[in-house]
TORBAKOL-256906 format. One record per residue (C-alpha): residue number from 1; x, y, z; residue in three letters. Coordinates in steps of 0.02 Angstrom, whole numbers. Example, Ala and Ser with C-alpha at 12.3 -4.5 7.8 and 13.67 -1.06 7.14 Angstrom:
<lumtis>
<lumti><nr>1</nr><px>615</px><py>-225</py><pz>390</pz><rest>Ala</rest></lumti>
<lumti><nr>2</nr><px>684</px><py>-53</py><pz>357</pz><rest>Ser</rest></lumti>
</lumtis>
This chain:
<lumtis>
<lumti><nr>1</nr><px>343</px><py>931</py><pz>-233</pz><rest>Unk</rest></lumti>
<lumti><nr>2</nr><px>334</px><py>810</py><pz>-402</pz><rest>Unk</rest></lumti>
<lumti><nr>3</nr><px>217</px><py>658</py><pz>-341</pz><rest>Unk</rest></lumti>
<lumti><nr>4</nr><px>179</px><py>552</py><pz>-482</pz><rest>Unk</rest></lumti>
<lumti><nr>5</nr><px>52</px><py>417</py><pz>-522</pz><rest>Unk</rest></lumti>
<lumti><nr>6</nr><px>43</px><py>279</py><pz>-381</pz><rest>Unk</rest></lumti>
<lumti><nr>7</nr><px>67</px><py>96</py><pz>-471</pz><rest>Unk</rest></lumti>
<lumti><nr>8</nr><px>47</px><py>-80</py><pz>-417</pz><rest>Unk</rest></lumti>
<lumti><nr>9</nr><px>197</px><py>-131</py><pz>-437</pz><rest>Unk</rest></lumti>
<lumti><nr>10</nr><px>159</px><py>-334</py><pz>-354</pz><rest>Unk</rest></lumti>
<lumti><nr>11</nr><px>-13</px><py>-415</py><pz>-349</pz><rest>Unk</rest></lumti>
<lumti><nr>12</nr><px>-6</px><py>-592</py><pz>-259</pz><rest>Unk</rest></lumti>
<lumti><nr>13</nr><px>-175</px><py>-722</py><pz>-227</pz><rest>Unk</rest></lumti>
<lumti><nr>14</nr><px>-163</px><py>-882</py><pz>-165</pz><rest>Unk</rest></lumti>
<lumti><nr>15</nr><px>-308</px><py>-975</py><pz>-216</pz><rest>Unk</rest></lumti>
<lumti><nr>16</nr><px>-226</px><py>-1147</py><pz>-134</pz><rest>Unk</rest></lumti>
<lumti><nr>17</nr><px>-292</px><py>-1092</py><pz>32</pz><rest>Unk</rest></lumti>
<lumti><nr>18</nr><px>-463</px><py>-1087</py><pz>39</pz><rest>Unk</rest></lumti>
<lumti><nr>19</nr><px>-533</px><py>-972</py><pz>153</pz><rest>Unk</rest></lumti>
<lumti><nr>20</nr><px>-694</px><py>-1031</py><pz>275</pz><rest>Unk</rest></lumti>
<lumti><nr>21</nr><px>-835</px><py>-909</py><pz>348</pz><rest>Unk</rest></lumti>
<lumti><nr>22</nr><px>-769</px><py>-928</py><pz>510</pz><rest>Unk</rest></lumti>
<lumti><nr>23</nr><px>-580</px><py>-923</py><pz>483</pz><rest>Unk</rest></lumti>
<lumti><nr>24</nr><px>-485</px><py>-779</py><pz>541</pz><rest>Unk</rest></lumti>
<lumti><nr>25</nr><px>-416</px><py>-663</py><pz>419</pz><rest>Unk</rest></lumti>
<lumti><nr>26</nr><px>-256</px><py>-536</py><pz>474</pz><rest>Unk</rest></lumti>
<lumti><nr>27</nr><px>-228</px><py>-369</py><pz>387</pz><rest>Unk</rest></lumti>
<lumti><nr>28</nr><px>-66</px><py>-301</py><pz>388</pz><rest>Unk</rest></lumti>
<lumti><nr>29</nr><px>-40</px><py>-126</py><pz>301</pz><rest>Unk</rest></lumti>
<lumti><nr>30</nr><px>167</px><py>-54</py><pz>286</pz><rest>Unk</rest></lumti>
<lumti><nr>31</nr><px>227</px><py>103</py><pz>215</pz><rest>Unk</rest></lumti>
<lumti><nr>32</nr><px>408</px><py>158</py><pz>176</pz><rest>Unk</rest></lumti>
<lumti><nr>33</nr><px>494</px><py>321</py><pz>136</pz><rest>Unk</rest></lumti>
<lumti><nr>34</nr><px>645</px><py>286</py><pz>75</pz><rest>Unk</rest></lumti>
<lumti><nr>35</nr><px>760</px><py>417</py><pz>-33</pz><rest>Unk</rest></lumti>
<lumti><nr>36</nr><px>896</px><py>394</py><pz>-167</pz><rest>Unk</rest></lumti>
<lumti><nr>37</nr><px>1069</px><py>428</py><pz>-99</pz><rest>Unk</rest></lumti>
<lumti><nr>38</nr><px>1117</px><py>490</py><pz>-297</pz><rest>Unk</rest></lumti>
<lumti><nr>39</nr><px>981</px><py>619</py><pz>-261</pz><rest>Unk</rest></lumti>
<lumti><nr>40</nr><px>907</px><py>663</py><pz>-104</pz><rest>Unk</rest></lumti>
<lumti><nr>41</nr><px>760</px><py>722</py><pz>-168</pz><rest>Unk</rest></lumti>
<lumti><nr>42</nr><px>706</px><py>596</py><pz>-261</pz><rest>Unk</rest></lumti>
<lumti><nr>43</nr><px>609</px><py>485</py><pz>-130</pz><rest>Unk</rest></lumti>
<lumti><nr>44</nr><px>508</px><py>308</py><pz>-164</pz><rest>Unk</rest></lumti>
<lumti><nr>45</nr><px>362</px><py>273</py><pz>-72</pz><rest>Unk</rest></lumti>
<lumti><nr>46</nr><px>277</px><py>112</py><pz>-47</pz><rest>Unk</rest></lumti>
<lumti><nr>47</nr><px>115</px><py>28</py><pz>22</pz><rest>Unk</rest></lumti>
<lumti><nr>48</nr><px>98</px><py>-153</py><pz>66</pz><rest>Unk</rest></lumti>
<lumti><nr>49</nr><px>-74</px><py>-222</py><pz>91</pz><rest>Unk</rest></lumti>
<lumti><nr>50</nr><px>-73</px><py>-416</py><pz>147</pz><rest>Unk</rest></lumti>
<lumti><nr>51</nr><px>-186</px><py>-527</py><pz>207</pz><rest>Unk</rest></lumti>
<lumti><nr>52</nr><px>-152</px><py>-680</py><pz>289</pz><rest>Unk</rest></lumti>
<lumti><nr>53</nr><px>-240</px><py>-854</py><pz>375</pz><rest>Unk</rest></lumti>
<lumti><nr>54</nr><px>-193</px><py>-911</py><pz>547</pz><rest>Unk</rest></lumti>
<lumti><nr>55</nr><px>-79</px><py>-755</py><pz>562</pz><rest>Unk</rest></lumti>
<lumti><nr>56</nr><px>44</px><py>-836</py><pz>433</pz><rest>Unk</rest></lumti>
<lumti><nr>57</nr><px>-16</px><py>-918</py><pz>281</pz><rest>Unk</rest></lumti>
<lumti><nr>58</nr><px>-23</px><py>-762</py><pz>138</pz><rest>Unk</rest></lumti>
<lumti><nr>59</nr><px>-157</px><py>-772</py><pz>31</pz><rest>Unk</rest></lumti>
<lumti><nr>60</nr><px>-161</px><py>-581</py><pz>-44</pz><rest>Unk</rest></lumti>
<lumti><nr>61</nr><px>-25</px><py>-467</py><pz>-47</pz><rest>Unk</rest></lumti>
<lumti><nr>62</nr><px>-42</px><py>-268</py><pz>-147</pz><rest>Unk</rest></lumti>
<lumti><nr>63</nr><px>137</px><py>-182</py><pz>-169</pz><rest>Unk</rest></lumti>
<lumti><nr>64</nr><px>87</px><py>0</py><pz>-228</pz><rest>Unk</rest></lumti>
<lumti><nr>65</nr><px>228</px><py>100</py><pz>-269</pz><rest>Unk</rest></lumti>
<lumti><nr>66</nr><px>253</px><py>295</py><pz>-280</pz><rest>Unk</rest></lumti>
<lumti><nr>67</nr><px>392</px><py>410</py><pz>-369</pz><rest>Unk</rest></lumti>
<lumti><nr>68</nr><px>436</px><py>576</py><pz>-245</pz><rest>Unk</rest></lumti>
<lumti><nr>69</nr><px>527</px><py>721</py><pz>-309</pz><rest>Unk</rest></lumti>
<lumti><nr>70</nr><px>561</px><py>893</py><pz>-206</pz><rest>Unk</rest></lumti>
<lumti><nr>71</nr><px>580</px><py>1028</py><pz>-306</pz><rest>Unk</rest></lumti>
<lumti><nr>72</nr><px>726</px><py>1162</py><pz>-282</pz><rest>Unk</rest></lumti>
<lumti><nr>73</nr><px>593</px><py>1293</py><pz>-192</pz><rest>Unk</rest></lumti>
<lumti><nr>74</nr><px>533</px><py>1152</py><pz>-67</pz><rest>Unk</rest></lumti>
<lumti><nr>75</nr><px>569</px><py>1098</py><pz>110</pz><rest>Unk</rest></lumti>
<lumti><nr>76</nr><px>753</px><py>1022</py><pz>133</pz><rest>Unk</rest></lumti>
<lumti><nr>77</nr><px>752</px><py>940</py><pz>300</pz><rest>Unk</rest></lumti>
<lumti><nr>78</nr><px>720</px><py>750</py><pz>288</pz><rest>Unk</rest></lumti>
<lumti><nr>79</nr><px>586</px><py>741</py><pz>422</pz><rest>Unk</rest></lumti>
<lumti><nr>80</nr><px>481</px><py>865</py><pz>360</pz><rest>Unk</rest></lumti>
<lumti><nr>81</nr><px>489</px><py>789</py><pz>186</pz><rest>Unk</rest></lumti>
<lumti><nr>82</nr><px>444</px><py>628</py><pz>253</pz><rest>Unk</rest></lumti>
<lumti><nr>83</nr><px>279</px><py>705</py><pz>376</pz><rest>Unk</rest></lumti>
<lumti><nr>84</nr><px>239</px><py>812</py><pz>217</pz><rest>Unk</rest></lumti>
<lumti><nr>85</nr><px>259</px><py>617</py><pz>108</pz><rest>Unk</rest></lumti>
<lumti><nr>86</nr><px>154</px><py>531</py><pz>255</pz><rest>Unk</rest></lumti>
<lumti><nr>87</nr><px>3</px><py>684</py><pz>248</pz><rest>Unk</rest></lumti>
<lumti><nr>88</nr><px>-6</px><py>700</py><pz>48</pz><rest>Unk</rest></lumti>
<lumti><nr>89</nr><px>39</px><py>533</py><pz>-31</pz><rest>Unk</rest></lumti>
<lumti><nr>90</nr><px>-4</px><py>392</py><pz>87</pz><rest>Unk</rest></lumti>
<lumti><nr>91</nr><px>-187</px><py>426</py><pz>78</pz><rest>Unk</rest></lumti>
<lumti><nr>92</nr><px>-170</px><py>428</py><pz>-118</pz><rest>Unk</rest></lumti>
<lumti><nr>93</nr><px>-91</px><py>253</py><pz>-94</pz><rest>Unk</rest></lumti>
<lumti><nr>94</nr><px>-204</px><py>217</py><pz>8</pz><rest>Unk</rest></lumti>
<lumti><nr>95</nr><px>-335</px><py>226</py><pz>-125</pz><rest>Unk</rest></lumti>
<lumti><nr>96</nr><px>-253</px><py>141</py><pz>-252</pz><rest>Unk</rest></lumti>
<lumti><nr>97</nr><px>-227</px><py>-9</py><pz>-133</pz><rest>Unk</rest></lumti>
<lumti><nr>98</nr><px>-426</px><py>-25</py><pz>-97</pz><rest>Unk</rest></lumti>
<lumti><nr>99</nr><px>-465</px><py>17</py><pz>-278</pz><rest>Unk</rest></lumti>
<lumti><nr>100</nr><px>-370</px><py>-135</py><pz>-334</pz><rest>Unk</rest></lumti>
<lumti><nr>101</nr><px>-415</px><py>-232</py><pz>-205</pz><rest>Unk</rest></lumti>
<lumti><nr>102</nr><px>-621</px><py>-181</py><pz>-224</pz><rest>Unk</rest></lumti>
<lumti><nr>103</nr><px>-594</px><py>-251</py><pz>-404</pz><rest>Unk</rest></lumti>
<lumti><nr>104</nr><px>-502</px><py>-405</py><pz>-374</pz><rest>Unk</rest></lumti>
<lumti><nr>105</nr><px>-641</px><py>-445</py><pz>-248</pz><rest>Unk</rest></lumti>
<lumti><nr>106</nr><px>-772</px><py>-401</py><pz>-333</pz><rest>Unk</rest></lumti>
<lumti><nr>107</nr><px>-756</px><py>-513</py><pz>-496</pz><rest>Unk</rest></lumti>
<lumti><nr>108</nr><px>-669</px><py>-647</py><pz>-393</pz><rest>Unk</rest></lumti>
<lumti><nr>109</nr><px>-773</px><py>-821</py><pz>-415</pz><rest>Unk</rest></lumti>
<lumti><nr>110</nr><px>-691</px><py>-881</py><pz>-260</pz><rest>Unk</rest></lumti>
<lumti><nr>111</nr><px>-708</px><py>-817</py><pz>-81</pz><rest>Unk</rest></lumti>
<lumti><nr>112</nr><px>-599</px><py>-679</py><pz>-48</pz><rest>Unk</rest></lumti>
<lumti><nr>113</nr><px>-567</px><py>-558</py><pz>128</pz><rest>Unk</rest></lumti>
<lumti><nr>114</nr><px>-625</px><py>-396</py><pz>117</pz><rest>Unk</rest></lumti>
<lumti><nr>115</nr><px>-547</px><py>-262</py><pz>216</pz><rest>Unk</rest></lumti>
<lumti><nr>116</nr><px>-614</px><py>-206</py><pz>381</pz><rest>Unk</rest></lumti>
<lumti><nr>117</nr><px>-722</px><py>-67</py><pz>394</pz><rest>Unk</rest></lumti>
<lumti><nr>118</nr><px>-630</px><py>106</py><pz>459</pz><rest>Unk</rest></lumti>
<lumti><nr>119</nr><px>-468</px><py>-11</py><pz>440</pz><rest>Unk</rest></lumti>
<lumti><nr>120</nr><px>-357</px><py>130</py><pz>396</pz><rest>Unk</rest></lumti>
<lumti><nr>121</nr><px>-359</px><py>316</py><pz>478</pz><rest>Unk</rest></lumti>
<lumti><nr>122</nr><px>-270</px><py>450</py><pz>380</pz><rest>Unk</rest></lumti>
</lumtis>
């Protein structure tokens, strides 16, 4: 298996909604597999980190993307590919997501959510 550099493909802050001490912050954190039907094994797969006020206003969104290939020697059945995807390259993603989130926050001059501690278990 080919697994190349994860990218951030979409960075999003909205700075019109300012965000209070007390306010309640949601994290929501998605992950697709999804495969090209030219070539089934090539497979793209994503991360979404957002954050968002009041359960709907979004005020930081991280789209990290990830090029799959199998190689001719590797498994061939789709589910296995995608638990072999989901145990070696959504932790990588993962880190890539909090790595560019830890930098945005950190030279940020405005108040900015950080994520919860132990928020994601690989």
């Amino acid at each position: 298996m080919k697994v190349l550099e994860p990218k951030v493909s979409k960075v999003i802050l909205d700075f019109g909604k300012t965000l209070k001490e007390t306010q309640e912050v949601n994290v929501n954190l998605n992950a697709n597999i999804t495969y090209s039907k030219a070539n089934e094994d090539d497979y793209l797969v994503t991360e979404i980190l957002e954050m968002f006020l009041n359960n709907e206003n979004k005020i930081f969104s991280i789209e990290v993307v990830c090029p799959v290939t199998f190689e001719e020697n590797d498994e061939k059945d789709k589910n296995k590919r995608q638990e072999i995807i989901k145990k070696d390259v959504f932790s990588s993603l993962y880190k890539k997501l909090k790595e560019v989130s830890d930098y945005l926050l950190s030279n940020a001059t405005v108040a900015l959510p950080r994520l919860p501690e132990g928020f994601y278990q690989n």
